[in-house]
C-alpha positions in Angstrom: 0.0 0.0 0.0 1.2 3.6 -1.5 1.6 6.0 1.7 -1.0 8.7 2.1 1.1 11.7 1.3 2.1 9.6 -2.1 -1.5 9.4 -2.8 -2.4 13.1 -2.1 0.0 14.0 -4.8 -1.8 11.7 -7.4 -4.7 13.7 -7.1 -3.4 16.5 -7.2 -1.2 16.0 -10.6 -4.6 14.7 -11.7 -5.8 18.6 -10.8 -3.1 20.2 -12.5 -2.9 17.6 -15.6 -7.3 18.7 -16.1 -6.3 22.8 -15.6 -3.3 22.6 -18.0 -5.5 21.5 -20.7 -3.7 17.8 -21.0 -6.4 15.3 -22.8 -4.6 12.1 -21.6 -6.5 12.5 -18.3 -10.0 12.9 -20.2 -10.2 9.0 -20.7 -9.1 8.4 -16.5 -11.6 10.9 -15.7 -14.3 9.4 -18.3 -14.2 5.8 -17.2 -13.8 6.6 -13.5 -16.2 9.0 -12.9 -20.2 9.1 -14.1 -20.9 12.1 -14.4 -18.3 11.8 -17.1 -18.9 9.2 -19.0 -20.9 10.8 -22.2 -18.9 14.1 -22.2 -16.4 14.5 -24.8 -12.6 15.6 -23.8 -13.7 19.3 -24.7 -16.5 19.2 -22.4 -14.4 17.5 -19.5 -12.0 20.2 -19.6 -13.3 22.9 -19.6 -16.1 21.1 -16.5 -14.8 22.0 -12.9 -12.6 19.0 -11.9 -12.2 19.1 -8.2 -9.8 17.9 -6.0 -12.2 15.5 -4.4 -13.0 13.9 -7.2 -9.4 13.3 -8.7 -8.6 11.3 -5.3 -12.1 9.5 -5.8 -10.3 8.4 -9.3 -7.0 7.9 -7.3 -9.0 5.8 -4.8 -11.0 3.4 -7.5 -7.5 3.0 -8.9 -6.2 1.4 -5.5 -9.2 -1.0 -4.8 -11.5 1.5 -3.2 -14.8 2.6 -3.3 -14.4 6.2 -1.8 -11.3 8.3 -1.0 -12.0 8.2 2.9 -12.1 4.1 2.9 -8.9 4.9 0.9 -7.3 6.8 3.9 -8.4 4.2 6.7 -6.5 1.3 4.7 -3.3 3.3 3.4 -0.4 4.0 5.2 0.1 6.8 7.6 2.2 9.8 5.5 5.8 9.4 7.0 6.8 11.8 9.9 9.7 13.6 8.2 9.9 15.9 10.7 10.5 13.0 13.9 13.4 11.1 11.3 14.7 14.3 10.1 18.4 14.0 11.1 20.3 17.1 12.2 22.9 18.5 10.4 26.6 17.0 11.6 29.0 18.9 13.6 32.2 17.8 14.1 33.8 17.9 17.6 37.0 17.9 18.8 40.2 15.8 17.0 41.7 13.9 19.7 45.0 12.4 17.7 46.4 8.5 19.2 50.3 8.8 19.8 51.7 5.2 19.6 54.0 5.1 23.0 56.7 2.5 24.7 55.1 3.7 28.6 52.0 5.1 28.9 53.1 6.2 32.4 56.3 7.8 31.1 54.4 9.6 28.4 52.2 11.1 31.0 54.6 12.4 33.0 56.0 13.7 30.2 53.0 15.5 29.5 52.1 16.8 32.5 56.1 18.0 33.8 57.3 19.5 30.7 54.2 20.4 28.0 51.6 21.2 31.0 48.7 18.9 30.3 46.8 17.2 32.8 45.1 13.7 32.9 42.0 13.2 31.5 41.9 9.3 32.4 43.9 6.1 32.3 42.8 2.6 31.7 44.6 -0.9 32.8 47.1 -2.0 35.6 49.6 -0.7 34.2 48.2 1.8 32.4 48.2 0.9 28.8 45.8 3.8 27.5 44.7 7.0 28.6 44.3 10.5 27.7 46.0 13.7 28.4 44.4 17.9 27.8 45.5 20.7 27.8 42.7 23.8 27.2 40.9 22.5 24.3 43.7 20.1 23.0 43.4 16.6 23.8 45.8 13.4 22.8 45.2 9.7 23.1 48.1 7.6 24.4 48.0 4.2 23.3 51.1 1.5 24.8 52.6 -0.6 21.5 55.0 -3.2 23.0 57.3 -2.8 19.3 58.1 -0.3 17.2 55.2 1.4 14.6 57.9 3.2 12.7 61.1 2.7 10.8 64.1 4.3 12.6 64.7 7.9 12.1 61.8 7.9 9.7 59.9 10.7 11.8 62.5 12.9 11.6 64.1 12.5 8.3 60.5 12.9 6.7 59.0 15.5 9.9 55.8 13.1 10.2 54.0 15.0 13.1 51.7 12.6 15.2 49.9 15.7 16.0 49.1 19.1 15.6 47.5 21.3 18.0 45.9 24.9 16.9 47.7 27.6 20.1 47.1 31.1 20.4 50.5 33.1 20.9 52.9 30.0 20.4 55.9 31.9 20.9 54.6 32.2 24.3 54.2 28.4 24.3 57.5 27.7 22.7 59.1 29.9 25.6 57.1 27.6 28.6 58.2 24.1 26.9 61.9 25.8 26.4 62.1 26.8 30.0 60.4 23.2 31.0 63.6 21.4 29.3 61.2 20.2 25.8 62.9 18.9 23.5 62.6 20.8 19.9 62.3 18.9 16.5 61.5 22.4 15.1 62.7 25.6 16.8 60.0 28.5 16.8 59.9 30.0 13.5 57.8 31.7 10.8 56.2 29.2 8.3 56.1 30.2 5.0 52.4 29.3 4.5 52.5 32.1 7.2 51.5 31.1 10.6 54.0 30.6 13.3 55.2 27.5 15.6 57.3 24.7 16.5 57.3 21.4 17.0 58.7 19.0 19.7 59.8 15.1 20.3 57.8 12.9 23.1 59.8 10.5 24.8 59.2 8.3 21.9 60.5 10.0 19.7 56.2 11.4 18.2 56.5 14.6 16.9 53.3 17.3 18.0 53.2 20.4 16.5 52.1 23.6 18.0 51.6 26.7 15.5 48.8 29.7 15.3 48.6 32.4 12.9 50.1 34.7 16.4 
């Protein structure tokens, strides 16, 4: 069985088909309605098809007699409005670092780059996250190596990058907490500014703002 809404616009194209003048619906109208039956396709257009009866057609064409024991059989129109899904929004990136000692890592973390923990799972800790204002890493324990040696830093693949406001004021707080810098501060040439230091595993997290 059609929906209800489907059916509704059958009668109606059955309206607009009659007022545009279209003689294909003549014969539906003809052999569906009585009152129709000895006019000629002339006559039927330019009679005053209503609405009712184009979805008394549109019911006799679905196995009813009328258009309201139509509507008591037919499914109920969908509820677009309750399954209407809301538009995505993305939330924050919260980038996985790939680490020898999850404890290590965080004390890394919290000493030198001033994050705090969020949480830590397992005895010993073999995940857990740390923040930092809005910025938020994942620390995951590996027990063997992800990466070819050296490949980080001969190729500068960052395990992270974190959006700061005023990094030179950053860089200056990790310098004076004894971080150790892949990247010096430093203009970019795409034109923001920032550095970038090494974890204790050698992951490289990049800090950089536009100031």
């Amino acid at each position: 069985m059609l929906h209800l809404d489907t059916l509704k616009k059958h009668a109606k194209q059955l309206v607009r088909w009659h007022r545009d003048g279209d003689p294909t619906v003549c014969e539906k109208i003809r052999l569906a309605l009585p009152r129709y039956a000895q006019m000629t396709d002339t006559q039927i257009l330019a009679a005053r098809f209503t609405l009712a009866e184009a979805q008394e057609i549109i019911a006799r064409d679905n196995g009813s007699e009328t258009w309201a024991a139509l509507k008591s059989g037919a499914e109920p129109a969908e509820d677009t409005t309750r399954w209407a899904m809301p538009r995505p929004v993305l939330g924050i990136s919260e980038p996985t670092l790939f680490v020898s000692d999850v404890t290590a890592t965080v004390a890394f973390f919290e000493t030198v780059l001033g994050f705090k923990v969020a949480y830590l799972y397992g005895d010993p800790p073999f995940y857990g996250m740390v923040l930092r204002d809005g910025a938020r890493i994942n620390l995951r324990y590996v027990g063997e190596p992800v990466f070819a040696p050296d490949v980080r830093e001969r190729q500068g693949l960052m395990g992270a990058a974190i959006s700061v406001e005023n990094p030179k004021a950053l860089y200056l707080e990790f310098k004076a907490a004894g971080a150790s810098f892949y990247q010096d501060f430093r203009k970019r040439p795409w034109g923001s500014q920032g550095f970038a230091v090494r974890d204790p595993d050698g992951n490289l997290i990049d800090f950089g703002g536009l100031r």
